[in-house]
C-alpha positions as CSV (number, residue, x, y, z in Angstrom):
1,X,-21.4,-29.0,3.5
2,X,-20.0,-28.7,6.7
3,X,-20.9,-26.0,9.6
4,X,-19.4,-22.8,9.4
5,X,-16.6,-22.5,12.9
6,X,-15.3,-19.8,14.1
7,X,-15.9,-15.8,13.7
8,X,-13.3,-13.2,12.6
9,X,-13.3,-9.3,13.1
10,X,-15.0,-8.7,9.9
11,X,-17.5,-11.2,10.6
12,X,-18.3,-10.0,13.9
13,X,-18.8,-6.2,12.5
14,X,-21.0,-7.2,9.8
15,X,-23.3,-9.3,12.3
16,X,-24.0,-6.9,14.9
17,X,-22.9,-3.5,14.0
18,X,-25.6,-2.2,12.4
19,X,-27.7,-3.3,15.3
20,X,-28.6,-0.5,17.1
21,X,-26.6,1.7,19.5
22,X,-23.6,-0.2,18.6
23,X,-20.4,1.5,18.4
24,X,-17.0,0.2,17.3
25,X,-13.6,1.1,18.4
26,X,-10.2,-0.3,19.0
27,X,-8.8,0.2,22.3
28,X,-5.9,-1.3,23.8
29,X,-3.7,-1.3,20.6
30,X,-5.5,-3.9,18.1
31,X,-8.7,-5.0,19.7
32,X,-12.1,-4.4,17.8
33,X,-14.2,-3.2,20.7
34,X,-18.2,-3.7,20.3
35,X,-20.5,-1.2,22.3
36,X,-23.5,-0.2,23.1
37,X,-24.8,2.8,25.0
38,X,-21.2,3.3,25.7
39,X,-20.6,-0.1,27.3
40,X,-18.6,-2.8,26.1
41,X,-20.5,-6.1,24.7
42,X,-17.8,-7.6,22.7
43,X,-14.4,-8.0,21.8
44,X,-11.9,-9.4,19.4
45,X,-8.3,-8.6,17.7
46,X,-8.7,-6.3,14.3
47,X,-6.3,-7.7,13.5
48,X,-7.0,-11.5,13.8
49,X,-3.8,-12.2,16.2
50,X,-4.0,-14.4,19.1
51,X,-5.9,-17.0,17.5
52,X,-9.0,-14.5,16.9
53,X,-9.9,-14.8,20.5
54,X,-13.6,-13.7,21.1
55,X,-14.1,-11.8,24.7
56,X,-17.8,-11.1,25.6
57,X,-20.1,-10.7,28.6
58,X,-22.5,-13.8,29.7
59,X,-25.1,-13.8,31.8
60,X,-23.7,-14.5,35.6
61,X,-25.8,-17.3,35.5
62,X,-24.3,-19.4,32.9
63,X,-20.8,-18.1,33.8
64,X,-19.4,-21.2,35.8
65,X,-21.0,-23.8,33.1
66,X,-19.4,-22.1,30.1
67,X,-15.8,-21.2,31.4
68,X,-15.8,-25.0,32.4
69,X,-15.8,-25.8,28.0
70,X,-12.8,-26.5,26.4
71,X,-11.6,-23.0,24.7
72,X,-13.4,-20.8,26.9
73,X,-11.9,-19.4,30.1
74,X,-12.5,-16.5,32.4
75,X,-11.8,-13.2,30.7
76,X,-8.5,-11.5,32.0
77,X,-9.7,-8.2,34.0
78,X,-13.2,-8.5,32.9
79,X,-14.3,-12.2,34.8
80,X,-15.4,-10.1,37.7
81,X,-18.0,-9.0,35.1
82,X,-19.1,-11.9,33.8
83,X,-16.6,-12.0,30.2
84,X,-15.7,-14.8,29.0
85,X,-12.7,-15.2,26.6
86,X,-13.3,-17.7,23.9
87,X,-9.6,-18.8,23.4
88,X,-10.5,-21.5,20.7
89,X,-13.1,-19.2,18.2
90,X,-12.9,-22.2,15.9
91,X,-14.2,-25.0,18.0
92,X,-17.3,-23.1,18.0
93,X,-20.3,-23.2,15.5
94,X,-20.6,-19.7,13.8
95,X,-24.2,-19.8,15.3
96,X,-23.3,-20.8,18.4
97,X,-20.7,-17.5,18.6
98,X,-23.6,-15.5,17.1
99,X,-25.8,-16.7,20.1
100,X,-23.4,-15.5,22.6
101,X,-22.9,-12.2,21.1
102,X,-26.6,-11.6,20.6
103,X,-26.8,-12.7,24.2
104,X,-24.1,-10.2,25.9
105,X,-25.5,-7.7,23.4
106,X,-29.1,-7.6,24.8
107,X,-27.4,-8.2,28.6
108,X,-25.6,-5.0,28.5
109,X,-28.6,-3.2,26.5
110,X,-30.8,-4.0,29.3
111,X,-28.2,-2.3,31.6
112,X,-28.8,1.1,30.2
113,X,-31.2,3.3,31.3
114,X,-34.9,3.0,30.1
115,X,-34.8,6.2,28.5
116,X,-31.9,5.2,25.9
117,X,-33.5,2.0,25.4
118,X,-36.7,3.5,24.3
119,X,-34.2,5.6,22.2
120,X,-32.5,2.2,20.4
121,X,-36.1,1.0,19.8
122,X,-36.8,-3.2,19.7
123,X,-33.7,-5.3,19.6
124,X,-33.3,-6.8,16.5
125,X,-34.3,-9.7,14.9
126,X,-31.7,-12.5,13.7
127,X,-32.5,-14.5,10.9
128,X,-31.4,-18.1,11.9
129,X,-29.6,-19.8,8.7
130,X,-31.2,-23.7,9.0
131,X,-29.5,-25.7,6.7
């Protein structure tokens, strides 16, 4: 059995919105918007147009090397911030897209003040699926 690829809205929400902090929204007409503390983490279309595009927020260190992959670019508006938009979800390993939003989740967690992250309590734990 193959790898699972790719990562719709639905499958986003159930990994990460329980998590916690996270809020969930759409802004800008159809786009599921993932937050935490009140910031952005994570984004994609609720509605699955535009190829299920996956936006989220790297560290500025890995920036460069990752926008430099086939199906990943710079995010419009947001590259200033260290988004990427993952044009091609389904060249990507579930897992892999999982690591990245665990990633920009925890990056923009660690943003907010140490008071509310007291509040959250200790980031969760993700069960890695070895097959």
């Amino acid at each position: 059995m193959g790898k699972t690829m790719g990562m719709t809205a639905q499958q986003l929400e159930a990994f990460c919105g329980h998590w916690p902090g996270v809020t969930r929204d759409i802004k800008w007409e159809t786009n599921l918007v993932l937050s935490v503390g009140g910031k952005m983490f994570a984004m994609t279309p609720s509605d699955g147009s535009d190829g299920g595009r996956l936006w989220c927020k790297v560290e500025d260190a890995r920036f460069l090397e990752l926008t430099d992959q086939p199906g990943i670019m710079p995010a419009p508006y947001l590259a200033r911030a260290h988004w990427i938009s993952i044009t091609e979800p389904r060249r990507f390993a579930s897992a892999e897209l999982e690591g990245f939003i665990r990633d920009a989740y925890a990056l923009v967690r660690a943003k907010l003040t140490k008071k509310l992250q007291a509040e959250l309590g200790p980031l969760p734990t993700i069960k890695v699926n070895k097959k």
